[in-house]
SELORO-751207 format. One record per residue (C-alpha): residue in three letters; x, y negated, z negated. Coordinates in steps of 0.2 Angstrom, whole numbers, plus 5000, padded with zeros to 4 digits. Each point is the difference from the previous one (the first is absolute). Layout:
BEGIN
ALAXYZ/...
// end
This chain:
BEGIN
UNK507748355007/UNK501250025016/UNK501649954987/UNK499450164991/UNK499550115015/UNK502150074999/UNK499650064983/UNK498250075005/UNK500750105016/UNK501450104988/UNK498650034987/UNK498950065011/UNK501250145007/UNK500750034983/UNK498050064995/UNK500150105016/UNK501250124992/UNK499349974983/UNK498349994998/UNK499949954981/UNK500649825007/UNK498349985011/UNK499249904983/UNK501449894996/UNK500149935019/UNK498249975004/UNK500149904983/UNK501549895005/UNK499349985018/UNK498449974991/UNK500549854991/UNK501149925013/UNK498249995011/UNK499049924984/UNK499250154998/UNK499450144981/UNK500650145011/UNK500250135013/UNK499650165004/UNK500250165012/UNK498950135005/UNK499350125016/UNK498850025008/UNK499550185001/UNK498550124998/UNK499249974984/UNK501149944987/UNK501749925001/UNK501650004991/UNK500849824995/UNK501349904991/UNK499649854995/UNK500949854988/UNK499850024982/UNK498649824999/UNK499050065013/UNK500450195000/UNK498250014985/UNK498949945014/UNK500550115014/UNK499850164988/UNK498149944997/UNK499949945021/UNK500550205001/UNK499050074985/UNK498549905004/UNK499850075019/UNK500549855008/UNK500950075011/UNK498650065011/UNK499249825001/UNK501549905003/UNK499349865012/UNK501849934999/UNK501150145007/UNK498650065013/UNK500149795007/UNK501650034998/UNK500250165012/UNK498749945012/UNK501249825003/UNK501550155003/UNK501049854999/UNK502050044997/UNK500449874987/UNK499349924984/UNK498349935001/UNK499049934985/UNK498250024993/UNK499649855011/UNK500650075016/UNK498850134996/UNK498449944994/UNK499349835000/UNK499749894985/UNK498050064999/UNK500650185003/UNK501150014986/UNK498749934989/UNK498750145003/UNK501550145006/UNK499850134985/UNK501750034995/UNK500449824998/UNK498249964991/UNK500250144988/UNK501750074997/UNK501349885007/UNK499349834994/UNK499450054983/UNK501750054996/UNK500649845004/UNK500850055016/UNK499450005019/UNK501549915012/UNK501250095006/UNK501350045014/UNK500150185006/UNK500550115015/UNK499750165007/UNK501550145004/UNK499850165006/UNK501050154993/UNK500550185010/UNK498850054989/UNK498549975009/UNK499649874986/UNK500149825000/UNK501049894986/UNK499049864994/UNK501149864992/UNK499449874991/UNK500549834989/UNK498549934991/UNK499749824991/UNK498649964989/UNK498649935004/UNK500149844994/UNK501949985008/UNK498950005018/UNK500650105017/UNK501749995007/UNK501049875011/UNK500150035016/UNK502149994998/UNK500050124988/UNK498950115009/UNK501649975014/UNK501250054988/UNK499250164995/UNK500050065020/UNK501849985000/UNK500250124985/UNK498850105008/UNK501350105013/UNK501150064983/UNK498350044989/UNK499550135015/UNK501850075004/UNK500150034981/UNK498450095000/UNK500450115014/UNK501650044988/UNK498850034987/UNK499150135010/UNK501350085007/UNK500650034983/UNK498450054995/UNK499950145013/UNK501550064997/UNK499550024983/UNK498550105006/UNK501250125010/UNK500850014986/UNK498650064989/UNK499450125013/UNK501550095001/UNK500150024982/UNK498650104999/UNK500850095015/UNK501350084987/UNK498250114992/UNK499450055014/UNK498649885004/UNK499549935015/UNK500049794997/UNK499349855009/UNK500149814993/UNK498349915002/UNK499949835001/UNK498649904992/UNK498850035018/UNK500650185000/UNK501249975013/UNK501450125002/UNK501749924994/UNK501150144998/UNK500150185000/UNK501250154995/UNK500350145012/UNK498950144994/UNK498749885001/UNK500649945018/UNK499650195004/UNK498349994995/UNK499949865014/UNK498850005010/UNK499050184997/UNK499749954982/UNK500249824998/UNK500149865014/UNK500649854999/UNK498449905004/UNK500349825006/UNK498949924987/UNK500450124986/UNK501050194996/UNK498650125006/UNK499850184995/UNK499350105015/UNK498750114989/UNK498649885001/UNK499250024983/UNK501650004993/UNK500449825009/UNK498449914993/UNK500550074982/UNK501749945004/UNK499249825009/UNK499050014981/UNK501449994990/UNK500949875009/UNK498749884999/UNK499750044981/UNK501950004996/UNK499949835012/UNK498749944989/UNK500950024984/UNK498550144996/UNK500550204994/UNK498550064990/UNK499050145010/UNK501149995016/UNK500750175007/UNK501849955000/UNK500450195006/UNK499050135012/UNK500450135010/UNK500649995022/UNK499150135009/UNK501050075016/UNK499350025018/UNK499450184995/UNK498849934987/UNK501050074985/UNK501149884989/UNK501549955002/UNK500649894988/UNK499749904987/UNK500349785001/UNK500149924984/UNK499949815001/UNK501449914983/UNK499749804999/UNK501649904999/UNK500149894985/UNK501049904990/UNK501849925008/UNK500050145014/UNK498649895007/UNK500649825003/UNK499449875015/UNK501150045014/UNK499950185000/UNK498350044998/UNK500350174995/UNK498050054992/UNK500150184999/UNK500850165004/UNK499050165010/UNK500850174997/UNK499650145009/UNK500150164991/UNK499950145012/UNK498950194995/UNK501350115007/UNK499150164993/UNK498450074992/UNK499850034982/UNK499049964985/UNK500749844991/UNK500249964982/UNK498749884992/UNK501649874999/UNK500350015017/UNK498449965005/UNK499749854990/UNK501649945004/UNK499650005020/UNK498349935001/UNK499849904982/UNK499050114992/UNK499550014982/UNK500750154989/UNK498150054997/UNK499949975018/UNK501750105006/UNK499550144989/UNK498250025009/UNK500949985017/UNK501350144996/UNK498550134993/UNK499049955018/UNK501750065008/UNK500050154989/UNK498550055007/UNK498749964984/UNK498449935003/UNK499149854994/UNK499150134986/UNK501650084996/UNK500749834996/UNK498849944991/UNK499950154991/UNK502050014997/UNK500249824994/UNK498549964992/UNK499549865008/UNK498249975008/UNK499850065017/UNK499549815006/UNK501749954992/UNK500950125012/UNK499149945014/UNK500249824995/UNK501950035000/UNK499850115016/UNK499549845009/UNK501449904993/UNK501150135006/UNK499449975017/UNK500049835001/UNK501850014996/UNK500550155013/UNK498949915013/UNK499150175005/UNK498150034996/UNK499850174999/UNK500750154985/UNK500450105013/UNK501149865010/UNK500649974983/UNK500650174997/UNK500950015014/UNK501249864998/UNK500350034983/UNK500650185005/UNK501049925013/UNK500749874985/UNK501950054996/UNK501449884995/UNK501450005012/UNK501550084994/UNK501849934998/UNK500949985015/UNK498650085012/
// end
């Protein structure tokens, strides 16, 4: 291990600036400790993003899918030690507790796995990297010279990670300004709805509309905040069926003011240092105005039977008139009614009303 740890220390900067070399590296340092394989991941709210080498990257997808996650004995022993090196299952948990532990009883050991050698690092993010090299069961725990040799690679792993971030982050500016260029107010989200970046017609909104809350962005119209605080924890929780992923920002005068609408980031764009989880746009209601049916299901999800019932409310038609016009049952249009509601976050028609006639798209350049 310490002839190698040259070769090590110029990988691990190299995946600091390229990402896609993470798997290959935790492999090779994998080996060179005995071990199947090794893997990354933070520690957030709710689900985590990860990157792990291709023999062992099958059982961190299921550790992941499976909700381990939320009862992973290993990493909360792990924080509560807070110690700033390596440490190992042992250092942890004592022979009887790892026996009975269940992550290492049902997940870890019937997978023929449950030793392994990890760390914890944390990011500007406000998350907490979690690195790990695993060996198989049967192989048993790690040397205590090894374990050495891993604190002294330790140093590199973390200033790589903070370049991984960095890099993130600026990724996330950059992302927020693009949607700048249209006209959109933007903030970058990270996976506890943190605020990571923002462009500067969303820095105006700063702090009458949205605040910049220590434990996550905020949204000062209270009702709009828990809708927004809903969706976070759904989109956190890798869940998007029935959540209200837009809803309306009413002003200190009671009337609305603007509309947030809440995009998940997926895919590439949302890799382990960065965090980025989602992105808030804020579209302001500069003027009043009846809006078309695709407007309206645009800005708060709504289904086109849905959108078309909304924009006849706006027109001033009633429940009767609707059901009448459409010829639909009037418990069907009260049905959707309550849909539309739960997606506008207000309660009442009348309430209702009012912010659609106050719904307009901004215009270009305004």
């Amino acid at each position: 291990m310490a002839e190698l740890s040259e070769k090590f220390i110029d990988q691990i900067y190299e995946a600091s600036f390229v990402p896609e070399k993470w798997p290959a590296l935790l492999d090779d340092l994998a080996r060179a400790v005995d071990g199947i394989g090794g893997y990354l991941f933070t520690i957030s709210r709710g689900a985590s993003a990860y990157v792990a080498s291709e023999a062992v990257a099958p059982h961190v997808g299921a550790f992941m899918d499976e909700g381990w996650m939320a009862v992973n004995g290993r990493a909360a022993r792990a924080e509560a030690l807070a110690y700033p090196g390596f440490i190992t299952d042992l250092d942890a948990f004592s022979a009887e507790e790892l026996d009975s532990e269940p992550i290492y009883r049902d997940f870890l050991r019937p997978r023929g796995m449950g030793w392994a050698a990890g760390t914890h690092i944390p990011l500007p993010t406000g998350d907490v990297l979690s690195f790990n090299l695993e060996r198989s069961t049967a192989r048993g725990p790690f040397e205590r010279p090894l374990v050495e040799a891993l604190d002294r690679l330790r140093p590199h792993v973390a200033r790589a990670a903070m370049v991984g971030a960095r890099l993130g982050l600026e990724k996330a500016r950059a992302g927020a300004d693009a949607l700048e260029a249209l006209g959109l107010p933007a903030a970058v989200l990270g996976g506890r709805g943190q605020l990571l970046a923002c462009n500067a017609l969303m820095d105006r909104l700063i702090p009458d509309m949205v605040q910049d809350g220590t434990a996550r962005a905020q949204i000062t119209d209270r009702k709009a905040d828990a809708l927004l605080d809903q969706a976070l924890s759904a989109l956190a929780g890798g869940t998007r069926r029935g959540i209200v992923q837009s809803f309306p920002i009413k002003g200190g005068d009671g009337k609305p003011s603007g509309v947030a609408h809440l995009l998940p980031v997926r895919g590439s764009a949302n890799d382990v240092f960065s965090r980025m989880n989602s992105i808030l746009v804020i579209m302001p209601l500069p003027g009043p105005g009846a809006p078309p049916v695709k407007v309206l299901q645009a800005l708060f999800d709504l289904t086109p039977s849905e959108a078309r019932i909304a924009a006849a409310l706006a027109d001033g038609r009633s429940i009767d008139a609707i059901s009448q016009d459409f010829g639909i049952a009037r418990e069907t249009v009260r049905s959707h009614l309550r849909s539309i509601f739960a997606k506008s976050g207000v309660s009442k028609q009348s309430s209702l009303v009012r912010l659609l006639l106050g719904v307009t798209l901004p215009r270009p350049g305004s």
